[in-house]
C-alpha positions as CSV (number, residue, x, y, z in Angstrom):
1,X,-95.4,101.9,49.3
2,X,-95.3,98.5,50.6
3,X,-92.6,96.4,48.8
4,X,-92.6,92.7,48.5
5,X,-88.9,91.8,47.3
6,X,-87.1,90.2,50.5
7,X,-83.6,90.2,48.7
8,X,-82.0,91.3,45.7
9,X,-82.5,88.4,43.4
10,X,-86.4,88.9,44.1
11,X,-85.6,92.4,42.7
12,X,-84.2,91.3,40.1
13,X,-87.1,88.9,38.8
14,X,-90.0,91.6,39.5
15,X,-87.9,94.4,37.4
16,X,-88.2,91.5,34.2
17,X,-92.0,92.4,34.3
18,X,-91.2,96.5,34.5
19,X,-88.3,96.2,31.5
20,X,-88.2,95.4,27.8
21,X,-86.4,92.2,26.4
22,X,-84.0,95.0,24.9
23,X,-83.5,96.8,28.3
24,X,-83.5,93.5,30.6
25,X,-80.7,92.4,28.2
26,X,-78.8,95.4,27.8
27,X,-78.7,95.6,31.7
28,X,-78.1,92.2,32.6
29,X,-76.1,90.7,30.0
30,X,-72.1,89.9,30.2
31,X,-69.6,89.3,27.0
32,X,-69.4,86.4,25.2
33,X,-70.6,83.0,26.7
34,X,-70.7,85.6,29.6
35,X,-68.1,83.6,32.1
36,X,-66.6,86.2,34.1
37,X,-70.6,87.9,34.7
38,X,-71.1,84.0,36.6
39,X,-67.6,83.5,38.0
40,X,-67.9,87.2,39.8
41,X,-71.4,85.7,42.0
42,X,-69.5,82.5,41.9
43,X,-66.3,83.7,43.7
44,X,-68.3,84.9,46.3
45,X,-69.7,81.1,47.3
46,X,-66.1,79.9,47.2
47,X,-65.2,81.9,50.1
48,X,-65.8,80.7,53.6
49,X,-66.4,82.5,56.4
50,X,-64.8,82.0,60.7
51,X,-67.1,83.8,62.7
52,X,-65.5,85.1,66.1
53,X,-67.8,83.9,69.4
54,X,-68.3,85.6,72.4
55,X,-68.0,89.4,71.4
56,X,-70.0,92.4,72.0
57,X,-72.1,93.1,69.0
58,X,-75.0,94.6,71.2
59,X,-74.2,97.8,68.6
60,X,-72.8,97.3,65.2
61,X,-71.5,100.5,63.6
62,X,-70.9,100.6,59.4
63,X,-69.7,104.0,59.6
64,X,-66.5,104.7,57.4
65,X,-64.8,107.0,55.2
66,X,-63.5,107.1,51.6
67,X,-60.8,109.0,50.3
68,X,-61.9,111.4,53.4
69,X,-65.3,111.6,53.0
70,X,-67.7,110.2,54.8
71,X,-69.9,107.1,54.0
72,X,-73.0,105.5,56.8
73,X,-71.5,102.4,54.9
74,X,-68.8,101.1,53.1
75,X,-71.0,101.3,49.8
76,X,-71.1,102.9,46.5
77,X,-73.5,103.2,43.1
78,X,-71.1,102.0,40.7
79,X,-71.2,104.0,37.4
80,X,-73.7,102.7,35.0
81,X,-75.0,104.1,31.8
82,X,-78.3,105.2,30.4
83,X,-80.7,104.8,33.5
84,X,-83.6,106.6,32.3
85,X,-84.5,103.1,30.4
86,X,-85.0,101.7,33.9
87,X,-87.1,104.5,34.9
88,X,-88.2,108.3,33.8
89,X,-85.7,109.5,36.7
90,X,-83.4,107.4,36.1
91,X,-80.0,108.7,37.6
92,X,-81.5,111.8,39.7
93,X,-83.8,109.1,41.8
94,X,-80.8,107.1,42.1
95,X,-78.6,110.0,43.2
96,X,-81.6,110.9,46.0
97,X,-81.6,107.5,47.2
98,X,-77.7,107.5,47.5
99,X,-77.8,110.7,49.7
100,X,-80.5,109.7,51.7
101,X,-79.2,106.7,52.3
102,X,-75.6,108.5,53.4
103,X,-73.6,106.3,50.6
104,X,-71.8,107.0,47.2
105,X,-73.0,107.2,44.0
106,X,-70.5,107.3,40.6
107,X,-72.2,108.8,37.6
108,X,-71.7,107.7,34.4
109,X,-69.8,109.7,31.2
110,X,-73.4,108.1,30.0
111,X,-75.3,108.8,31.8
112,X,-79.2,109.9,31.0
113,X,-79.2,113.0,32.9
114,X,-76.3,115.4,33.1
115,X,-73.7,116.0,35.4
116,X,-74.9,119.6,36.5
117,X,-78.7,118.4,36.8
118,X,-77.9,115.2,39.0
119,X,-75.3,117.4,41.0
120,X,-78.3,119.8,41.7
121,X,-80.8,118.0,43.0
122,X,-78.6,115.7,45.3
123,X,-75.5,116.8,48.0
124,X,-74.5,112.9,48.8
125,X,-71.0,111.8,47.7
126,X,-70.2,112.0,44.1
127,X,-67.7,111.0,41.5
128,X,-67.6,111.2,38.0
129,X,-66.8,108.3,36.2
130,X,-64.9,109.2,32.7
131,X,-64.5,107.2,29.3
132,X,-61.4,109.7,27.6
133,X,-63.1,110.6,24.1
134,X,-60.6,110.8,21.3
135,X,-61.5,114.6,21.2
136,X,-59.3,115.2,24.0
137,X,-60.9,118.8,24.5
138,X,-64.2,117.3,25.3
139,X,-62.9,114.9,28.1
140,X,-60.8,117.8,29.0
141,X,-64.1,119.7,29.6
142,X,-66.4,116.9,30.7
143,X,-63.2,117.2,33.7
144,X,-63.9,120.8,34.8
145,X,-67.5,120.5,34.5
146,X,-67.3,117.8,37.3
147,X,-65.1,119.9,39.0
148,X,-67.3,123.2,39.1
149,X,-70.2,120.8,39.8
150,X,-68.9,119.6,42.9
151,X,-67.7,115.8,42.3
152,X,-65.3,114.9,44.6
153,X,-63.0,112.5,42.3
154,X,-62.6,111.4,38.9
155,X,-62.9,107.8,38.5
156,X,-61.6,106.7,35.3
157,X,-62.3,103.7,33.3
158,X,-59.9,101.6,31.9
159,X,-61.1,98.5,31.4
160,X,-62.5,99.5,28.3
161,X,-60.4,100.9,25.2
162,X,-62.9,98.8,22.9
163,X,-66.1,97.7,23.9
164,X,-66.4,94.1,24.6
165,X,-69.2,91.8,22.3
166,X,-72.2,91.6,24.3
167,X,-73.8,89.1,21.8
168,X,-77.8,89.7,23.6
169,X,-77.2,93.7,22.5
170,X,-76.1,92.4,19.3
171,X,-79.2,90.3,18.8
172,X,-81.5,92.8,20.4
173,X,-80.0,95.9,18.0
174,X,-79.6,97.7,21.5
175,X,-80.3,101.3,20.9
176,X,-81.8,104.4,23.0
177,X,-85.3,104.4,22.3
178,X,-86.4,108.1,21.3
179,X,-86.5,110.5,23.8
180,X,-83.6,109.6,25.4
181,X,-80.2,111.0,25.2
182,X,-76.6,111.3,26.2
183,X,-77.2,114.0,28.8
184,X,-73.8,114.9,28.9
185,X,-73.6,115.7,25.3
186,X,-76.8,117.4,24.6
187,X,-74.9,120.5,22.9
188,X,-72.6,118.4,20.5
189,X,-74.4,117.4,17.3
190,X,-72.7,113.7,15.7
191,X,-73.0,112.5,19.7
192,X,-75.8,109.8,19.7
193,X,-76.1,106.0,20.5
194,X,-76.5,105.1,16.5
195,X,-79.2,102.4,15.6
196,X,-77.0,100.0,13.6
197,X,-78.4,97.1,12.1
198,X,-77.9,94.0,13.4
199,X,-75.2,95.5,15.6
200,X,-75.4,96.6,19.0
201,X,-75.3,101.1,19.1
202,X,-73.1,101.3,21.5
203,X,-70.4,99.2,20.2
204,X,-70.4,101.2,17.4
205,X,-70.4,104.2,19.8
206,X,-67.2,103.2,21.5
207,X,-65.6,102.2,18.6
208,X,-66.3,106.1,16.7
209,X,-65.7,107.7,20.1
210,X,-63.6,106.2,22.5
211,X,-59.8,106.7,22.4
212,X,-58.4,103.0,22.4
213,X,-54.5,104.7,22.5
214,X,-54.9,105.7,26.6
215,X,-52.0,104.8,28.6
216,X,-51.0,105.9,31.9
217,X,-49.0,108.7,30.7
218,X,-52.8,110.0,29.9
219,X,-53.5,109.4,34.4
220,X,-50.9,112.0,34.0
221,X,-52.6,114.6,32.1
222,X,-55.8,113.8,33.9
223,X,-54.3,114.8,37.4
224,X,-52.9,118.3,35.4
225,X,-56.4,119.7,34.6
226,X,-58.4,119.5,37.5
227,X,-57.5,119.2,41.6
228,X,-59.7,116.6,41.7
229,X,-58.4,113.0,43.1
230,X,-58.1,110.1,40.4
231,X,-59.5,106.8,41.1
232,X,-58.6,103.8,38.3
233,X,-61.4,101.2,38.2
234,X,-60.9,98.4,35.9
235,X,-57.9,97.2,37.5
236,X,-57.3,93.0,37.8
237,X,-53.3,93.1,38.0
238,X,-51.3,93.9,40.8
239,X,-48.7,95.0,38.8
240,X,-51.5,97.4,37.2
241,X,-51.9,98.0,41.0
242,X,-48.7,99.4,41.6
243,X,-48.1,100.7,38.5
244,X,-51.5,103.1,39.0
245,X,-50.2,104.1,42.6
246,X,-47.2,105.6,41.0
247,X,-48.9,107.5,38.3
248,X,-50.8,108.7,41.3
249,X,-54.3,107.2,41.7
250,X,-55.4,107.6,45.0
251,X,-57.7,104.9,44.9
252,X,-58.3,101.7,42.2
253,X,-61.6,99.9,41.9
254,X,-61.1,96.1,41.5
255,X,-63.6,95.6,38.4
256,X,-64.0,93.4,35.7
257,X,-66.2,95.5,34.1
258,X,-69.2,93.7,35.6
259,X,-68.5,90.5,33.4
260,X,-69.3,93.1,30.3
261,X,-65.5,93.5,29.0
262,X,-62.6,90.5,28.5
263,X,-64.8,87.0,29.2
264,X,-62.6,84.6,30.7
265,X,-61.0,87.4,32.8
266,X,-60.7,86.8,36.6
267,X,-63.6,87.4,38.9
268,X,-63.4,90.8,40.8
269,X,-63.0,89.1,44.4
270,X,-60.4,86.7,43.3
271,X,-58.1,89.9,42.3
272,X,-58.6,91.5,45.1
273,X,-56.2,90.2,47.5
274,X,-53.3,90.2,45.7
275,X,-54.0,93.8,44.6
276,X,-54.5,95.1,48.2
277,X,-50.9,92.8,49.0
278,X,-49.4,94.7,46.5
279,X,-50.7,98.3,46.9
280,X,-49.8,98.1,50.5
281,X,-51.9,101.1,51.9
282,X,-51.0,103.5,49.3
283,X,-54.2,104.1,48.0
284,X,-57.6,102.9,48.7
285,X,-58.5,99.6,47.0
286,X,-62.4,99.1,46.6
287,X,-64.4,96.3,44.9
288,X,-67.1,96.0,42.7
289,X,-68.9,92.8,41.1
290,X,-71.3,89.9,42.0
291,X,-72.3,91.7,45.4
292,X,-75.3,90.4,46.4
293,X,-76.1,90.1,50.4
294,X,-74.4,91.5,53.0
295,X,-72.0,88.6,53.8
296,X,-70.5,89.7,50.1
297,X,-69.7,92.6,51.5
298,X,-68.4,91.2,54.7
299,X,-66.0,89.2,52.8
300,X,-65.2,91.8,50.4
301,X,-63.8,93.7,53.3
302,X,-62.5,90.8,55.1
303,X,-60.3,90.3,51.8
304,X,-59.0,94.1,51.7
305,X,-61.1,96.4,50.1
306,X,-62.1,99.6,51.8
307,X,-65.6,99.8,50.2
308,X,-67.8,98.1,47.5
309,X,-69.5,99.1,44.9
310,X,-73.1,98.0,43.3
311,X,-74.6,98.1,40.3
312,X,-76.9,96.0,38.2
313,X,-79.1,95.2,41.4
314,X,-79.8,99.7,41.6
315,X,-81.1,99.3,38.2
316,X,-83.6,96.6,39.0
317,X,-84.6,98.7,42.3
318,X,-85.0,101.8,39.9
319,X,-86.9,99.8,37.4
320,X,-89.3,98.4,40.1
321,X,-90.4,101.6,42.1
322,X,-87.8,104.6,41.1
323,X,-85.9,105.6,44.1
324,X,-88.2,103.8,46.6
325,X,-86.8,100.5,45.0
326,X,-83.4,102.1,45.2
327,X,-83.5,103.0,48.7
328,X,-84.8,99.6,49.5
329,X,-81.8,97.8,47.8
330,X,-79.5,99.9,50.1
331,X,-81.3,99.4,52.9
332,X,-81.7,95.4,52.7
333,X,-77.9,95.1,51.7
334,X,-77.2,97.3,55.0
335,X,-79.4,95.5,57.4
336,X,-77.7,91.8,56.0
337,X,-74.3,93.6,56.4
338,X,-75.1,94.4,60.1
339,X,-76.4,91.0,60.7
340,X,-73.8,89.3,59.1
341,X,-71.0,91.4,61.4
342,X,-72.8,90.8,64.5
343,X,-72.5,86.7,63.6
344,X,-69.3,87.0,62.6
345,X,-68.1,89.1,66.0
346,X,-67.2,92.3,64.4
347,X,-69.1,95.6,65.6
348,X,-66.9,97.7,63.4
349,X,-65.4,97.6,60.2
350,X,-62.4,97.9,62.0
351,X,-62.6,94.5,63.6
352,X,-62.6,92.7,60.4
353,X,-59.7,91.5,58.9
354,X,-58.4,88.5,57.2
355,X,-58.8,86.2,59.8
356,X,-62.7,86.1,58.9
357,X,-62.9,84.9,55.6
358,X,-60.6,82.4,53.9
């Protein structure tokens, strides 16, 4: 298939004519006046980049590992829900495209498609991401289910003990249109998005299902029923930082939630910084929101994290041509990150470090 989109953004205004209002909105939309979703593309442009002259970049090598495993580059499919509304596939094309491509993919507590059937089909990198129900048996066993399935971490949430007011879902009734489900819960009855009116479903989801009483005693408990590694995404604090170090996350995902969670809050790459300052190599520190191009990435890692993650811009790939759109994303976001080392003297991830961006 010959595909037209050059970048992401042109991805992003082809998958309008592939998606409903409903979907488009769902997908797209931030909290509120929907600040923080601006401010995390934003942040990016207010970062500068020194390029070093004179280097060998004849071979540029994006080659890395996270948490021991290894990644072609320092990327990741952030956790995102419901996929199958982008297309029929929806998480098992996106899982083949993250394998093929050699990079991570997160899957989603909602996810369309189970845990089991998206582990089966695809052998790249996986984590589980986890929302802790407030029937504590079921996280307990949505835990050893991604164990037995062969995720390599548990990346919990915790950005969200109540959903924040996405005012387009409101407007838009957001609901799963029939046909789809919650593919982790297909054997529990009661577990649906609800149509509510004039209320967005999974607001009202969240706020039947979703344990809003987690604190880090419960990163704790997580660690005591399944070998598994703990990674805390959601974190903006580097108190929160530290403070998830010693309740032993080996990794913490700099996240605002992509701009869907507290509006007003701090942009993703603005945190990140300070967090890394304050971890101080004792876990992994990645980053996801707003990445676009390649130089976000550049100065993503420039800034401290280990690795990135992406999300909306998968969904408009997957919307436009399934995994082939997929694929493409990764591929055009590793071809500007090579371009961008190479102009910025760096033929390793290695060789970039503060000194590059300011």
């Amino acid at each position: 298939m010959n595909l037209s989109p050059i970048n992401l953004f042109a991805y992003e205004q082809l998958a309008k004519e592939h998606l409903s209002q409903m979907v488009f909105d769902y997908y797209s939309s931030g909290a509120w006046d929907e600040i923080t979703l601006q401010d995390n593309r934003a942040a990016f442009a207010r970062v500068k980049l020194r390029p070093k002259m004179l280097v060998d970049v004849s071979e540029v090598n994006l080659n890395t590992k996270v948490l021991g495993e290894y990644l072609r580059l320092p990327l990741l499919i952030a956790p995102m829900a419901f996929q199958c509304l982008a297309h029929p596939e929806g998480e098992i094309a996106t899982a083949l495209a993250a394998e093929n491509a050699g990079v991570g993919m997160v899957l989603s507590t909602l996810a369309n498609k189970s845990l089991e059937e998206v582990a089966t089909v695809a052998n790249g990198l996986q984590w589980f991401q986890l929302y802790i129900h407030k029937d504590q048996g079921l996280t307990r066993a949505l835990v050893e289910r991604a164990y037995r399935a062969g995720y390599k971490a548990i990346c919990l949430t915790v950005d969200a003990p109540v959903l924040g007011k996405r005012e387009r879902d409101q407007l838009n009734q957001f609901t799963l249109p029939a046909g789809l489900q919650l593919g982790n819960f297909t054997h529990i009855s009661g577990l649906e998005i609800p149509q509510e009116q004039g209320e967005s479903g999974l607001l009202t989801y969240f706020s039947q299902q979703i344990n809003p009483a987690v604190t880090w005693k419960d990163l704790q408990w997580l660690q005591s029923i399944s070998p598994l590694p703990v990674v805390v995404k959601g974190i903006l604090r580097p108190e929160d930082a530290v403070l998830a170090v010693e309740y032993g996350a080996q990794a913490i995902v700099v996240s605002n939630h992509g701009g869907r969670q507290l509006d007003g809050a701090i942009a993703s790459l603005e945190a990140l910084a300070p967090i890394v300052a304050a971890v101080n190599g004792r876990a992994e520190v990645l980053l996801d929101g707003g990445i676009r191009r390649g130089t976000d990435i550049l100065k993503a890692l420039a800034l401290g994290a280990k690795a990135v993650l992406i999300g909306r811009p998968v969904l408009w790939g997957l919307a436009v041509a399934g995994k082939t759109g997929v694929s493409h994303i990764i591929s055009l976001l590793e071809d500007e990150l090579k371009v961008a080392m190479a102009l910025s003297g760096c033929p390793t991830l290695e060789d970039i470090d503060s000194s590059i961006a300011y």
